[in-house]
N, C-alpha and C positions, 0 to 999 in steps of 0.2 A: 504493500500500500504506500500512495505518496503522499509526502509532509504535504498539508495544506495552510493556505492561508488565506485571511481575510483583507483583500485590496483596497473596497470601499464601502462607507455607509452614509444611512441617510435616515431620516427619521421626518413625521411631520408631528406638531404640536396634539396632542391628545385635547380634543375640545368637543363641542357642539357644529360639527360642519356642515350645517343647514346648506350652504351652496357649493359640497361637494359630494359626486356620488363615490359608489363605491371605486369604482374604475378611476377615478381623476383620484381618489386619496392612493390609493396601492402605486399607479403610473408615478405619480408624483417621486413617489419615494424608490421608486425603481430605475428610474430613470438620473434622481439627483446622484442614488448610488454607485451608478456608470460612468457620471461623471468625476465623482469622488477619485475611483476607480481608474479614469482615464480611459477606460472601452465605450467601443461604439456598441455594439451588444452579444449578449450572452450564448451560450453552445445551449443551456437549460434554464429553464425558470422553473421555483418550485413556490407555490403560494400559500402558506396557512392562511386555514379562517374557517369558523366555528358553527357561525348563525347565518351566514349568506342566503341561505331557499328557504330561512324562516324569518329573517330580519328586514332581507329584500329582495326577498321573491326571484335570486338570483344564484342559478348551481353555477357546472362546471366552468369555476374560474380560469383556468388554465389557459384554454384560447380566449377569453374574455377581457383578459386581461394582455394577455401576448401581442393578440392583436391591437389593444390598445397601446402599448411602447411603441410601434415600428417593431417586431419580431414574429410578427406570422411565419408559418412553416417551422418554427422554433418548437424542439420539448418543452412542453410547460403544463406542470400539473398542478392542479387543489388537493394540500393534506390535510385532513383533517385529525384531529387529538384533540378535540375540547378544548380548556384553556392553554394545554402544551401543543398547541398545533404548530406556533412562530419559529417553538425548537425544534417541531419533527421537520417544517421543512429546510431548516439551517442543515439539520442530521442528515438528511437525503442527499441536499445540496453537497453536502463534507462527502458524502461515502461514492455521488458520483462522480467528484473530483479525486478523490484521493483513487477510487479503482481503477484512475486512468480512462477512463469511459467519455471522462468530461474534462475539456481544458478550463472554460468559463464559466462558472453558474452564478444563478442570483436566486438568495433566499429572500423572500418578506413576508410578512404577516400583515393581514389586515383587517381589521372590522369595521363595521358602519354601525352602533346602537341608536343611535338618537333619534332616527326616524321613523320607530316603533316605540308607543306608548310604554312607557316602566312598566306595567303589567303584566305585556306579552314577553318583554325582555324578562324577566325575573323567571316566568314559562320555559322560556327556550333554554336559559343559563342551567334551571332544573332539569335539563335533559342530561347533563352531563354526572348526574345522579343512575342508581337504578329506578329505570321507570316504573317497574312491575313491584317491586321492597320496599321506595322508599317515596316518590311521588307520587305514584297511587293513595299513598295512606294520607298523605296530607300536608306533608313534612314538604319547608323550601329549601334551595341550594345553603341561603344561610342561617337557617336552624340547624342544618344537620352537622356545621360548622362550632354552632353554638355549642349543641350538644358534646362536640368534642372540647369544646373552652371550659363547660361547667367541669365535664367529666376529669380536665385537666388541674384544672383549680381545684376537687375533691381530694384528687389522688396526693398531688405532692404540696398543698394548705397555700397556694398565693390569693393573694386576694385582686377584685380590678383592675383596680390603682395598680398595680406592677407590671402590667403588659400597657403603661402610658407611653413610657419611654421608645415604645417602637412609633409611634404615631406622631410621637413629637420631632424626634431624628427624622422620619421621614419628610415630613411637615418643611422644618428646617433647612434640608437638601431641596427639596424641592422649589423654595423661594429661590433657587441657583440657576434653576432649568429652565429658559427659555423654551421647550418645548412640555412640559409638565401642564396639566389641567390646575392644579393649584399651586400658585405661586404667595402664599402668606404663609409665614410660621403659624403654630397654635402654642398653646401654654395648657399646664395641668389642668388648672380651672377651666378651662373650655373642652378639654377632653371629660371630665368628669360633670358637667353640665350637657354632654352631649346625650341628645333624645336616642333612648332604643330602640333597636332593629328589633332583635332576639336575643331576650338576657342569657348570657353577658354580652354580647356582641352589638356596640352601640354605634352612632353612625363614625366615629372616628377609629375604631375598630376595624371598620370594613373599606373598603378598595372604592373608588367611582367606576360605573361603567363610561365610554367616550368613543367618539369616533378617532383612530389612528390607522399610519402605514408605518413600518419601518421596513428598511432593508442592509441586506449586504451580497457583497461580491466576493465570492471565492473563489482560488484559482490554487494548483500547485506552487509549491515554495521553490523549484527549481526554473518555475517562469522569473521569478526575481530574483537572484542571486546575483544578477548583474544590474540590478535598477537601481536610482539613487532614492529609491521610495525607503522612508524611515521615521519609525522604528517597523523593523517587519512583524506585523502580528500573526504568530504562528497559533494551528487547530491544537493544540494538544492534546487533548482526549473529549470522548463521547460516550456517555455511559444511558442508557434506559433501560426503565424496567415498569411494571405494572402491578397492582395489585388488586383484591374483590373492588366494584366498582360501588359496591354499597358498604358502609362502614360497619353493620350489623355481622360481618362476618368476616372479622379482620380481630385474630388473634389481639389485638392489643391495640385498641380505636387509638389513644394519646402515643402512637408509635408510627413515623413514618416507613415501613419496611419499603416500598418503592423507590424512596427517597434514599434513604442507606445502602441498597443494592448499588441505586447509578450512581452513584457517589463514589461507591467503593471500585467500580469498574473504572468509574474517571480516573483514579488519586494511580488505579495501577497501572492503567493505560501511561500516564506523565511521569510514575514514577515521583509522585509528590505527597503529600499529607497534610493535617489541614493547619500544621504549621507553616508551612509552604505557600500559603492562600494569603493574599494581600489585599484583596477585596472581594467581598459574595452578593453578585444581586441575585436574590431569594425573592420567591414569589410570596409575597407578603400582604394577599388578597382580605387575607384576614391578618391580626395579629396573633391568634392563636398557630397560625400557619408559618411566620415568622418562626416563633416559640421553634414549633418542630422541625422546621427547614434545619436551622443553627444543631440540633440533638441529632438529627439522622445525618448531619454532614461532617460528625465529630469536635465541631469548636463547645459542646456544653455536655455536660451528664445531662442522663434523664434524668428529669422534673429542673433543669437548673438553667433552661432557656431566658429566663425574664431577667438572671442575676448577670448577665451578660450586659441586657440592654438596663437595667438599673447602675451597672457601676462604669457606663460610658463608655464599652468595649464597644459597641456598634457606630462611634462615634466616627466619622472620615479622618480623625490621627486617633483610634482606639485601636485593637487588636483585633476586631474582624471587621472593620468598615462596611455596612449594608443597607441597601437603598440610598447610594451615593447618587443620584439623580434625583430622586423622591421616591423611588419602588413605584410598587400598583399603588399605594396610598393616597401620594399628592402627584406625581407624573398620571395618573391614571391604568383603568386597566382596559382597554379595548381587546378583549380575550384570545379571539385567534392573535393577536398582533404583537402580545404580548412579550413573548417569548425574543423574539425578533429587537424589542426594546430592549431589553437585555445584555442580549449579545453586543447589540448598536454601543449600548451605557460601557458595557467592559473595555469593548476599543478603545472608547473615546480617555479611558483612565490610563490603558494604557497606553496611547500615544501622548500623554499629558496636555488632553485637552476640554481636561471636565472644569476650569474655572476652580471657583470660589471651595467647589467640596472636592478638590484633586485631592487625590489620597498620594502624600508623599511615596517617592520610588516604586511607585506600583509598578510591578515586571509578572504578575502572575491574577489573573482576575475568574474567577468562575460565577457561572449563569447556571441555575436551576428552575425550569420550569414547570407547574404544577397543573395537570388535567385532575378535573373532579374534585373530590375531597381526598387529593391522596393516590388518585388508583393509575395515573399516569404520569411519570416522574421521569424528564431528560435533563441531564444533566451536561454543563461543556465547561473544560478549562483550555484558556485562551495563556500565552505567554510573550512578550515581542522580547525573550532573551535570542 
């Protein structure tokens, strides 16, 4: 297999794109990324996105999109994975460049939510649930989140108030990112006046949905060996795994095992540990999701996620930097898209071009992104040593 690497990216603002469809937000960002890049266009295009034929009455994106850049006659597929779809098509993109298959590709992710009422969105977000187990019965995508936050809070005694600090770090990075849906810090007091979703699980608890595209450009690492392109951001490893799609039958609900698998396939794949990790954007859809990201990728024991982010370890000069952009928190979470923001956020740290929340001497950054509650877990570390 060939070292790969990430050429270019592109990202567009996480908002309300009332005057953009789906096609003009995904084009946007695929096209800024070729330029980033310096190609005129790709060998393949690979597209996450989640809710397309139920958000906007529109499937196979592949040619829909293809054809929209200038790339007709082009490979170009729609993946889908729930909210890890941005990493399955980054994953596809990596595996059909690195098996030599593929000189060019372009990964992105994209969603459009905003122009389907909250309602039907909350619906569709519910599919990535067991539909027959657990939306049948009545349960939404974030109660069944909940129920993993109370279940968490019994097991190892924290209380609300201690999972603030991930909403406020987020908050805070996010006032940085020009492309983020929320750009204001918050403070305790506004996290603990915040009105509830599903106790515990209050509105600064949980992710915004938004409309976004992000992208990137991969190509093999011996196309540049003679480029003056720098720092080179090399693939370093890719890990997925999956686990029950319903949490009612999952050994140990407060336990990401999907999470810990690709974790553990990344750190051997690079030959790294989570000492080795400079900065983690964790899907941090919820904060109890945070919690577990940090426990299944080794920076905390079990039950000791929240004394991380209480003692300023998640801080951009702490000891695992995350949601250095704002996460799904304040950047927002456009779900298929997600993933793809991710990866976008890690380059940008390590080419030393994140601004205000640059995490010093970043050389090693990893991206984990989360389908469902848990049951679809990819994981990527990136490195420009």
């Amino acid at each position: 297999m060939r070292e790969v690497a990430v050429l270019g990216i592109s990202q567009t603002r996480v908002d309300e794109h009332w005057d953009k469809s789906l096609r003009l937000l995904a084009g946007e960002a695929i096209l800024a990324s070729c330029m980033d890049a310096n190609i005129d266009r790709a060998d393949s295009i690979y597209i996450g996105n989640m809710m397309s034929g139920s958000a906007n009455f529109q499937q196979h994106l592949g040619a829909y999109i293809a054809d929209w850049v200038g790339s007709r006659f082009t490979e170009s597929l729609h993946i889908e994975a729930a909210c890890s779809s941005g990493a399955a098509a980054f994953r596809a993109a990596l595996m059909a460049v690195a098996s030599g298959e593929v000189e060019v590709a372009v990964a992105a992710g994209v969603e459009k939510m905003t122009d389907s009422p909250a309602g039907e969105i909350t619906a569709q977000l519910a599919a990535a649930a067991d539909a027959e187990w657990e939306i049948d019965q009545g349960i939404s995508f974030v109660a069944l989140n909940a129920l993993v936050m109370r279940r968490y809070m019994h097991e190892y005694g924290w209380q609300k108030d201690d999972f603030a600090p991930f909403s406020i770090n987020a908050h805070a990075n996010g006032a940085h990112n020009p492309f983020a849906r929320f750009q204001e810090p918050i403070s305790l007091k506004a996290y603990q006046r915040a009105s509830m979703v599903a106790d515990p699980i209050n509105m600064f608890d949980a992710s915004p949905m938004g409309d976004g595209a992000a992208a990137a450009v991969l190509v093999p690492v011996e196309m540049l060996r003679h480029s003056a392109a720098t720092p080179l951001i090399r693939v370093l490893a890719s890990g997925a795994a999956t686990d029950t799609i319903d949490v009612q039958n999952r050994l140990r609900p407060t336990w990401l095992t999907a999470a810990e698998r690709s974790v553990k396939q990344a750190y051997q794949q690079a030959g790294l540990s989570p000492e080795d990790i400079d900065l983690f954007e964790l899907h941090d859809a919820f904060t109890i999701m945070a919690t577990l990201s940090l426990e299944a990728a080794g920076f905390a024991q079990p039950g000791q996620g929240p004394r991380l982010a209480l003692d300023g370890e998640i801080l951009p000069a702490g000891r695992i930097p995350i949601a250095t952009r704002g996460g799904l928190k304040a950047r927002g979470h456009p779900v298929g898209a997600t993933g793809m923001y991710q990866i976008v956020e890690v380059v940008q740290q390590l080419r030393g071009t994140a601004g205000e929340t640059q995490v010093e001497n970043a050389r090693i950054g990893m991206a984990q992104n989360i389908g469902g509650s848990g049951s679809n877990i990819i994981t990527h570390i990136l490195g420009s040593r």
